[in-house]
N, CA and C atoms as an extended XYZ file, in Angstrom:
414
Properties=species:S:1:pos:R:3:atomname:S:1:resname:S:1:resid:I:1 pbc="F F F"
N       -12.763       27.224      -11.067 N   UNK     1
C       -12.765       27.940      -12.313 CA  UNK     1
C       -13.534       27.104      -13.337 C   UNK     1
N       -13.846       27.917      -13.874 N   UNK     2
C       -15.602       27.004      -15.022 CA  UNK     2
C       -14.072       27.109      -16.110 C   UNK     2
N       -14.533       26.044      -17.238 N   UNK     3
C       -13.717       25.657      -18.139 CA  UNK     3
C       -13.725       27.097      -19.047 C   UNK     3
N       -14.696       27.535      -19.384 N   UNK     4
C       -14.723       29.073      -20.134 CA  UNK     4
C       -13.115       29.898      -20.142 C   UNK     4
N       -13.317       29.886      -18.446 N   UNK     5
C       -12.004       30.598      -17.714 CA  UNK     5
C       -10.969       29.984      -17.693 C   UNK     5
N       -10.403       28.882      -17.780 N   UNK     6
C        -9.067       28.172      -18.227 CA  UNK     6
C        -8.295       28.825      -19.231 C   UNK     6
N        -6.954       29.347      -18.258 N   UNK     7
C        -6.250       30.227      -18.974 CA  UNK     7
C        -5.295       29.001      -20.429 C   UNK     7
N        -4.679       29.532      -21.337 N   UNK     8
C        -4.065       28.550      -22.300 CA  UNK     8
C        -2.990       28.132      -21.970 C   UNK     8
N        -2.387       28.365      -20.766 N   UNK     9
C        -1.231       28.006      -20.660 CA  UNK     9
C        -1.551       26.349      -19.964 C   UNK     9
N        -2.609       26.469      -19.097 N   UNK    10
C        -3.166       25.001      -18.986 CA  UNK    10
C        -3.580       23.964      -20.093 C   UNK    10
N        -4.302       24.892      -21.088 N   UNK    11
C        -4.585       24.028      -22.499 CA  UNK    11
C        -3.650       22.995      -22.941 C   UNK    11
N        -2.656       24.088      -22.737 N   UNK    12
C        -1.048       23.757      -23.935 CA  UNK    12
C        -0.416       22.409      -22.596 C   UNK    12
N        -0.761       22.779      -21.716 N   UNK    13
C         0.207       21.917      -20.842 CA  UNK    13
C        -0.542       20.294      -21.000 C   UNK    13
N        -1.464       20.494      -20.810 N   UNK    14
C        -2.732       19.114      -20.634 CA  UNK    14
C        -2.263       18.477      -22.032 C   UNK    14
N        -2.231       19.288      -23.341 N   UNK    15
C        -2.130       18.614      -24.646 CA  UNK    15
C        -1.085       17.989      -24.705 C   UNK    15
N         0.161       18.262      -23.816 N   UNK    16
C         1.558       17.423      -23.749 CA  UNK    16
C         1.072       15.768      -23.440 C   UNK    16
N         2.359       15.205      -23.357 N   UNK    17
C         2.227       13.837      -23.375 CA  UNK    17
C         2.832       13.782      -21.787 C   UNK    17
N         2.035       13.613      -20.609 N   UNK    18
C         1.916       13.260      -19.523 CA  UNK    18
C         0.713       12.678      -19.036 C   UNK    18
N         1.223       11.772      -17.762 N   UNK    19
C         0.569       10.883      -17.039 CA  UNK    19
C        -0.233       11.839      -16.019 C   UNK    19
N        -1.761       11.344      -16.219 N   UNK    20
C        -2.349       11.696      -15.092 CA  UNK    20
C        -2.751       10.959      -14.138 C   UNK    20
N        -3.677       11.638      -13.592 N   UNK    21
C        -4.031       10.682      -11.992 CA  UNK    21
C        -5.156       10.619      -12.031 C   UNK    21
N        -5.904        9.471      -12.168 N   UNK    22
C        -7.235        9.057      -12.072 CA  UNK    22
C        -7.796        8.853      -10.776 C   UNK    22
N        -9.043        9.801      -10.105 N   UNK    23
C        -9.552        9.586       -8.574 CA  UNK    23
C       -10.980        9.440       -8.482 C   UNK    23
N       -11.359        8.185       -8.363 N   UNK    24
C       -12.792        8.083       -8.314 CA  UNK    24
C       -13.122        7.543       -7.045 C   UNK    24
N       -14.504        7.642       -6.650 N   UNK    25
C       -14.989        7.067       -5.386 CA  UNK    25
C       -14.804        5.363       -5.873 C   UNK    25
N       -14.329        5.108       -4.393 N   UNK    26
C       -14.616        3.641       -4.139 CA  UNK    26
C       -13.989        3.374       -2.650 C   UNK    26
N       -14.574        1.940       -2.457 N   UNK    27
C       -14.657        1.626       -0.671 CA  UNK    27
C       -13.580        0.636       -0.755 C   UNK    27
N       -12.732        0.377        0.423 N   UNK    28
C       -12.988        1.981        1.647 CA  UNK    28
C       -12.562        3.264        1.446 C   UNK    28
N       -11.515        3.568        0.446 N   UNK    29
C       -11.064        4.606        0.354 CA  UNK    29
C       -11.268        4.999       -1.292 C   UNK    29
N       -11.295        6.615       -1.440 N   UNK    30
C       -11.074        6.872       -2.869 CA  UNK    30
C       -10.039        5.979       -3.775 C   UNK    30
N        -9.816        5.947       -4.856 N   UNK    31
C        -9.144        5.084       -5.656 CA  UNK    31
C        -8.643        5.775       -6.453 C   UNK    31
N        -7.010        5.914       -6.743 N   UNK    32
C        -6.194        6.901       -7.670 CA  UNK    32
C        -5.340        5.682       -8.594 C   UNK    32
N        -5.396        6.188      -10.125 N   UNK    33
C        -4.515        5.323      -10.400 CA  UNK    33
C        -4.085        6.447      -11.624 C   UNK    33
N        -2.777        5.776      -12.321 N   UNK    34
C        -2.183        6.384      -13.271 CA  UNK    34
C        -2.833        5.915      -14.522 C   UNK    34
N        -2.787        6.892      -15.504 N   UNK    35
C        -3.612        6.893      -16.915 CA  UNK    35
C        -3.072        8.116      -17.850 C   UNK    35
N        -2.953        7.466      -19.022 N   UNK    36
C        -2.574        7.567      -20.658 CA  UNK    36
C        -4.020        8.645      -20.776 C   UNK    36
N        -4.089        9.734      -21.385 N   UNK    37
C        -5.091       10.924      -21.241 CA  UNK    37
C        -5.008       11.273      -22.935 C   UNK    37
N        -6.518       12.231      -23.663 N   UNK    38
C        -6.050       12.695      -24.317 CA  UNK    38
C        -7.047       13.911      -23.485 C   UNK    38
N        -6.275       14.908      -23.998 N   UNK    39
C        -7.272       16.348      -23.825 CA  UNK    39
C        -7.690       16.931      -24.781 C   UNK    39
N        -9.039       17.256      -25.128 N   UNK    40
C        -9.318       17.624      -26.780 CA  UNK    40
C       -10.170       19.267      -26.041 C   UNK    40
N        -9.513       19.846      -25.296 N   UNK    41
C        -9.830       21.058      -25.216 CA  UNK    41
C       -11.107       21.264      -24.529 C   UNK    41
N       -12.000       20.285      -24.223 N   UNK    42
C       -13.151       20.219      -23.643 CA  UNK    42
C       -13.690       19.220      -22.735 C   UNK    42
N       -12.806       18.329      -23.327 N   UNK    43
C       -12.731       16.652      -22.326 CA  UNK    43
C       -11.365       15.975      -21.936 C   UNK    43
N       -11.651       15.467      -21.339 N   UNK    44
C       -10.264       14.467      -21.422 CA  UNK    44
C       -10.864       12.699      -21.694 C   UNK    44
N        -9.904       12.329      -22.671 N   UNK    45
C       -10.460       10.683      -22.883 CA  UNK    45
C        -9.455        9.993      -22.281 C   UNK    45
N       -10.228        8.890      -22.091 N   UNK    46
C        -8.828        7.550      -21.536 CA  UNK    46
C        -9.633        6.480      -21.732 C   UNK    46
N        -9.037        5.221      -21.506 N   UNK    47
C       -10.116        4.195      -21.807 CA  UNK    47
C        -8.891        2.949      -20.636 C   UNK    47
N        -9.852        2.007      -20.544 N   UNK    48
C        -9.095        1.107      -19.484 CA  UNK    48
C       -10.289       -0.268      -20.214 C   UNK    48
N        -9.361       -1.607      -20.048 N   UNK    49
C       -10.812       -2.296      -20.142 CA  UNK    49
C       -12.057       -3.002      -19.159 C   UNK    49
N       -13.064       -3.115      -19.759 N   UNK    50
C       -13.908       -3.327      -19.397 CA  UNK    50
C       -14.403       -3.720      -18.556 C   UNK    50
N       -13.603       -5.250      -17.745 N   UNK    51
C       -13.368       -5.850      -16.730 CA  UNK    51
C       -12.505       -5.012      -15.477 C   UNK    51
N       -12.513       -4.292      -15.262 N   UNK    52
C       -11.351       -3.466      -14.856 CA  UNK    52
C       -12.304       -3.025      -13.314 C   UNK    52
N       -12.138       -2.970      -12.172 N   UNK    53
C       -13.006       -2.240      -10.998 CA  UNK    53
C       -13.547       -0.799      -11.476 C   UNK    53
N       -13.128       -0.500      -11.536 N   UNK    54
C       -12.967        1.093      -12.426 CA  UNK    54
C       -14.292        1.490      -12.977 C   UNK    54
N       -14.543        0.363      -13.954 N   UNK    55
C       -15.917        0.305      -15.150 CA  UNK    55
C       -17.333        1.046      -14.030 C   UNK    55
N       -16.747       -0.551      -12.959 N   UNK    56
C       -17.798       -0.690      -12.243 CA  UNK    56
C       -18.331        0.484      -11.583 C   UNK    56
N       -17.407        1.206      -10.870 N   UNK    57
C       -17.566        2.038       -9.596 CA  UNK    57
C       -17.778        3.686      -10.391 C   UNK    57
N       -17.718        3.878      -11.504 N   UNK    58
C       -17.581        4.998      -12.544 CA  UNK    58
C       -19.101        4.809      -12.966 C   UNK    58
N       -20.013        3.390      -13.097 N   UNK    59
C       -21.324        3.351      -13.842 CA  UNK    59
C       -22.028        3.716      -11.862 C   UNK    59
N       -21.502        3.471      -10.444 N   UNK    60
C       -22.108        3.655       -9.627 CA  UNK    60
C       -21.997        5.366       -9.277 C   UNK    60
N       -20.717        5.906       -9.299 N   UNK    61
C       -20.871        6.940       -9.357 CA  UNK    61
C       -19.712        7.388       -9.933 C   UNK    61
N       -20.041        8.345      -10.977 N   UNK    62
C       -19.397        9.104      -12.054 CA  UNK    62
C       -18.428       10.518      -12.091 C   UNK    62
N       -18.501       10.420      -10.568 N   UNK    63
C       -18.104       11.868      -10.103 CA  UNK    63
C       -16.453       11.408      -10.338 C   UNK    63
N       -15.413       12.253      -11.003 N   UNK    64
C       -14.164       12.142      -11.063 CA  UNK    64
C       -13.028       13.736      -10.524 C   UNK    64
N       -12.139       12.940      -10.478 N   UNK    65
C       -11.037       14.082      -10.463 CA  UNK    65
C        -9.852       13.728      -11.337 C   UNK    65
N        -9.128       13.882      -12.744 N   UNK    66
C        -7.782       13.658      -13.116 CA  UNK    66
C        -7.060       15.209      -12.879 C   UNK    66
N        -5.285       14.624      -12.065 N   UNK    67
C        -4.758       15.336      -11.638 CA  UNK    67
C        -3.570       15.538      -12.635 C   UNK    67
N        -2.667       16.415      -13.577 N   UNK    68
C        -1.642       16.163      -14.084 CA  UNK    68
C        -0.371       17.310      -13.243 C   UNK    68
N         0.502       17.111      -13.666 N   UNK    69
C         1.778       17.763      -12.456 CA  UNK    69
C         2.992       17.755      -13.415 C   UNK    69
N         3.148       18.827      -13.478 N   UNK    70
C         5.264       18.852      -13.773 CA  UNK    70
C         5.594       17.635      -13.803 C   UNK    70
N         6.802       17.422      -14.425 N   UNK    71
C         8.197       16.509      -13.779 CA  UNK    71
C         8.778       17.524      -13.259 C   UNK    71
N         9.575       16.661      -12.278 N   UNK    72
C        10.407       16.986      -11.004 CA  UNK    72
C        11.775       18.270      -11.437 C   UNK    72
N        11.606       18.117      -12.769 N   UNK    73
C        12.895       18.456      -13.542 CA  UNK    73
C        12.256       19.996      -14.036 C   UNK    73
N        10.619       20.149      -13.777 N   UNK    74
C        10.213       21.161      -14.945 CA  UNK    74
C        10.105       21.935      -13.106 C   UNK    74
N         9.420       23.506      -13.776 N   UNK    75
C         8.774       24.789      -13.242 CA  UNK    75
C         7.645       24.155      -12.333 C   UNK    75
N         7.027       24.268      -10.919 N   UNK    76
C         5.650       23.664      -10.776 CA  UNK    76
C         4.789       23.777      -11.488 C   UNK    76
N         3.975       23.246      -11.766 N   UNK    77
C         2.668       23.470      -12.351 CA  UNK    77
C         1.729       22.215      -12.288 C   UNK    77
N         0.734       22.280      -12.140 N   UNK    78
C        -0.138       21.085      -12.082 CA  UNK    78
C        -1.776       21.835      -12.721 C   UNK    78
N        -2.538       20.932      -13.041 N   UNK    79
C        -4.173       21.354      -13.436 CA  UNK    79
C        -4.874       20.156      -12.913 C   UNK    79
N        -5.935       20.525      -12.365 N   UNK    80
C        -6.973       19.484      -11.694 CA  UNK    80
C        -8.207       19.885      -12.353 C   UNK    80
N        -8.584       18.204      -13.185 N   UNK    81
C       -10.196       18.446      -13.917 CA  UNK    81
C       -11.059       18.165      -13.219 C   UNK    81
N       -12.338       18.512      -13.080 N   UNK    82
C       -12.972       17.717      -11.741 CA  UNK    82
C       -14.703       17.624      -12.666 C   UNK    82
N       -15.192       16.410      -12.953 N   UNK    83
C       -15.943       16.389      -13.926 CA  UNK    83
C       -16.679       15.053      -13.874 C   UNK    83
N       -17.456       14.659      -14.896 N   UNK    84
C       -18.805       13.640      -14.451 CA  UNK    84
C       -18.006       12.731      -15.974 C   UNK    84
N       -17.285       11.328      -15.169 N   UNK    85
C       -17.532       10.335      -16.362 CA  UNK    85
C       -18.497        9.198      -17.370 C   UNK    85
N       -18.152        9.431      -18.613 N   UNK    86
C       -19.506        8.562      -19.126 CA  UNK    86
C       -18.084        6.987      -20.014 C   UNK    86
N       -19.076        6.230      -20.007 N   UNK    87
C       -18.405        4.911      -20.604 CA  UNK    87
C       -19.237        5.223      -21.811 C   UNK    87
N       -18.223        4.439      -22.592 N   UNK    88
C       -18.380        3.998      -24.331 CA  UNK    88
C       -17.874        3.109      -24.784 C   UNK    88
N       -18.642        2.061      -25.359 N   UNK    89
C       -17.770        0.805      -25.852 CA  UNK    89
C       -16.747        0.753      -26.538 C   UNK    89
N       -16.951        2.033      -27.547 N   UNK    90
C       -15.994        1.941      -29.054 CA  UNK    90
C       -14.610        2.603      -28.543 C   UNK    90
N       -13.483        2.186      -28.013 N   UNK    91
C       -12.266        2.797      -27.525 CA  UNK    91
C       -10.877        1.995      -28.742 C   UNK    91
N       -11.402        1.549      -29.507 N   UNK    92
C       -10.518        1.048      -30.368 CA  UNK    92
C        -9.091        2.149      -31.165 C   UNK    92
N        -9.987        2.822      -31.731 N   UNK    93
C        -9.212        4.532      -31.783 CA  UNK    93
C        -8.522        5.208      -31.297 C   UNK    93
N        -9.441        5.042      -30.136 N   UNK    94
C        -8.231        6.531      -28.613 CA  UNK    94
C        -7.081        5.377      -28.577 C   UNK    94
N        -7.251        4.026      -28.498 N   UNK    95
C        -6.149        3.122      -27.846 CA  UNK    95
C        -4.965        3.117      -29.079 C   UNK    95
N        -5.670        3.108      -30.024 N   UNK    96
C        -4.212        3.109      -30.819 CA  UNK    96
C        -3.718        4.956      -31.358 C   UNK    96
N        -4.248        5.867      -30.790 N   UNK    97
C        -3.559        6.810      -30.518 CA  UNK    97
C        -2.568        6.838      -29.496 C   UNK    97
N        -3.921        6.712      -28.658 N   UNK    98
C        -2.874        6.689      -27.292 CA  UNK    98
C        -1.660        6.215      -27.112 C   UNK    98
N        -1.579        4.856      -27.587 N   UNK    99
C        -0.150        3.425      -27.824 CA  UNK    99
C         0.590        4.407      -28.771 C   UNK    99
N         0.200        4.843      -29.719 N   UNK   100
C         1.479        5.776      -30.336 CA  UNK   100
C         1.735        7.320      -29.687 C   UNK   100
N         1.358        7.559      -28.826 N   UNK   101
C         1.694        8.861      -28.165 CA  UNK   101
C         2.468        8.016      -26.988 C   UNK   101
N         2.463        7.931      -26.572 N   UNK   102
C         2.948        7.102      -24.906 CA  UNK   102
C         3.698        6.236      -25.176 C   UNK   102
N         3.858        4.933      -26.615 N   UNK   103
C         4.743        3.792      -26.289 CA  UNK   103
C         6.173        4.711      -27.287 C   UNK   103
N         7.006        4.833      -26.875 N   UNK   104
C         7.856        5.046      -27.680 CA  UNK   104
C         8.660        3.887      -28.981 C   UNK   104
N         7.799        4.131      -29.850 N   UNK   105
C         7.514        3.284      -31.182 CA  UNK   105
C         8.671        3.116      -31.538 C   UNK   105
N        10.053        3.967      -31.577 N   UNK   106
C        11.685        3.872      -31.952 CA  UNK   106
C        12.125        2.225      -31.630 C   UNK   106
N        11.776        2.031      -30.315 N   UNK   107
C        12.140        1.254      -29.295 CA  UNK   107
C        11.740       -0.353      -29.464 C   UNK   107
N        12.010       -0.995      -29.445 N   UNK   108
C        11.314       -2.700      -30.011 CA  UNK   108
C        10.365       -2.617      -28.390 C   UNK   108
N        11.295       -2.230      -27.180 N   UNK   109
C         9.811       -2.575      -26.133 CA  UNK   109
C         8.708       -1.556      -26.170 C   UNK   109
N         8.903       -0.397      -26.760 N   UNK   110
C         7.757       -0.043      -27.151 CA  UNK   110
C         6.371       -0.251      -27.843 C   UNK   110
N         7.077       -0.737      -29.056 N   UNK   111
C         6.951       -1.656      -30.166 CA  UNK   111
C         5.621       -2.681      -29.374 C   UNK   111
N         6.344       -3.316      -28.891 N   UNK   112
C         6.117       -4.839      -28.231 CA  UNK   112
C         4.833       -4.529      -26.930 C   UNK   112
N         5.136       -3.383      -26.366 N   UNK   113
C         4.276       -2.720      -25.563 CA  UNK   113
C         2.505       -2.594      -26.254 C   UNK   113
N         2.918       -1.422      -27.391 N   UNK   114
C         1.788       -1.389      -28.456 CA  UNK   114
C         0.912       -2.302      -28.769 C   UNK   114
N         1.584       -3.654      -29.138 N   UNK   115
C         1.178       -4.783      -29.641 CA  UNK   115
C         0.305       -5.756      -28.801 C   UNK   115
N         1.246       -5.104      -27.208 N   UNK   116
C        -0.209       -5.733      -26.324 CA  UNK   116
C        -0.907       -5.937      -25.798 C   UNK   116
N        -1.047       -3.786      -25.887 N   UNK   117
C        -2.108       -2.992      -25.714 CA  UNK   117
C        -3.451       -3.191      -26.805 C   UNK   117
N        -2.757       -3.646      -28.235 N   UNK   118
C        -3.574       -3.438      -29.081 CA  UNK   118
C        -4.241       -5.029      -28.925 C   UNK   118
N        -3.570       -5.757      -28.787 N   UNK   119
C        -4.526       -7.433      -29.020 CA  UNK   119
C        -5.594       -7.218      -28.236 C   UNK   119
N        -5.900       -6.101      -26.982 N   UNK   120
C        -7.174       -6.144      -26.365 CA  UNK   120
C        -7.717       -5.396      -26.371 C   UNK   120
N        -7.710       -4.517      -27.172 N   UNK   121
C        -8.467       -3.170      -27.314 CA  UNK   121
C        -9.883       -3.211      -27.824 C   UNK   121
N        -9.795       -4.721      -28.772 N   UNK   122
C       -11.159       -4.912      -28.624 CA  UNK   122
C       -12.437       -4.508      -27.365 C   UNK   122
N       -11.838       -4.900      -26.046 N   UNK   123
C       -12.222       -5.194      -25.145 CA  UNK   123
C       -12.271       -3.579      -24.321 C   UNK   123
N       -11.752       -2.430      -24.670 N   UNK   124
C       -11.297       -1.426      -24.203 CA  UNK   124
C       -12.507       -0.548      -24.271 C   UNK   124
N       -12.913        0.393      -23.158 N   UNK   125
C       -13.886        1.223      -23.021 CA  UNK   125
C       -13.811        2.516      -22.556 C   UNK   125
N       -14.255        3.054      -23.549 N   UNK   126
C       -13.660        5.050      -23.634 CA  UNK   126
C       -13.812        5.222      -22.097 C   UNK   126
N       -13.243        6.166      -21.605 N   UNK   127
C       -14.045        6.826      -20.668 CA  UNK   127
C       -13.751        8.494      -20.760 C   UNK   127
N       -14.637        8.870      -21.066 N   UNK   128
C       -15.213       10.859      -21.216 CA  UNK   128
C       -15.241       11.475      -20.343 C   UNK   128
N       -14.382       12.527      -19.798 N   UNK   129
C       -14.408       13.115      -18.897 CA  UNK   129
C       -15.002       14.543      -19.598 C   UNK   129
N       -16.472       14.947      -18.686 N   UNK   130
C       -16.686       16.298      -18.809 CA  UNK   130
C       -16.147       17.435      -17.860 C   UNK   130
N       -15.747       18.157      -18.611 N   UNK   131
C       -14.795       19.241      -17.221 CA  UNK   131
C       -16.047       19.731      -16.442 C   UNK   131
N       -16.437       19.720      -15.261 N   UNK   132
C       -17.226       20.912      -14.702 CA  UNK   132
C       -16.574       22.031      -13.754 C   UNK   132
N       -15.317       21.206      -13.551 N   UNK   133
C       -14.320       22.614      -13.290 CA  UNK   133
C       -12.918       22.094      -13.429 C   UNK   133
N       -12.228       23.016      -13.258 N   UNK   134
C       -10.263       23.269      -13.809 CA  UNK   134
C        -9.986       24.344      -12.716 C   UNK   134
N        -8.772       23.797      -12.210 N   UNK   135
C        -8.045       24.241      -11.128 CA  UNK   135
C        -6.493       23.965      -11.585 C   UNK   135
N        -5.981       24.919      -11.072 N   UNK   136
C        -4.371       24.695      -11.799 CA  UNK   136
C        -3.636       25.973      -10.635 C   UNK   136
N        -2.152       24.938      -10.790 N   UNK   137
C        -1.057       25.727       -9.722 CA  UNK   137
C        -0.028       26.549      -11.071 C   UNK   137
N         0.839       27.592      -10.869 N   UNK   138
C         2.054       27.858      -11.349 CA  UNK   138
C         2.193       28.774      -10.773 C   UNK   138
């Protein structure tokens, strides 16, 4: 399904505060990891830093998949983006969104979490996901 066609009930779900699944090529096997997302209706951002395998194998090939899914507790539902990533140095921003969407700030280890996410964010690099397609279960 071309992003055009993405019904809203996927919109609304992606904009929640859940963990997705990051799947990029790498050897020997594909490489999945968990990641802090934003969805701005056309992309999805995340950023990881710089030094990270990730950087590397994303500037060799850019081809991605992020997967998001229910909790165990909700209705099924899942959406799969499947899209071409680009790097950007400036991730200073998304990271301290992100740290306040995801760390629960109430909390001192949240708190404390934030704090050291943020001492390296200097170092932190967007990564842009363009949708070239959306797939979704319910």
């Amino acid at each position: 399904m071309q992003l055009t066609d993405m019904p809203a009930t996927a919109d609304e779900f992606l904009r929640q505060t859940r963990i997705g699944t990051l799947v990029h090529a790498a050897e020997p096997w594909p490489n999945a990891v968990p990641v802090w997302y934003e969805w701005t209706g056309t992309e999805v951002l995340l950023f990881t830093r710089g030094d990270r395998p990730k950087v590397r194998r994303l500037r060799e090939d850019p081809r991605v998949s992020l997967a998001v899914s229910a909790e165990v507790a909700e209705v099924p539902y899942w959406v799969a983006i499947e899209g071409t990533a680009t790097l950007d140095g400036d991730a200073g921003a998304l990271v301290e969104r992100l740290c306040d969407k995801y760390c629960d700030l109430e909390a001192e280890s949240g708190r404390a979490l934030k704090a050291d996410i943020m001492s390296v964010a200097d170092s932190a690099v967007m990564v842009r996901i363009s949708a070239d397609r959306v797939r979704h279960f319910r």
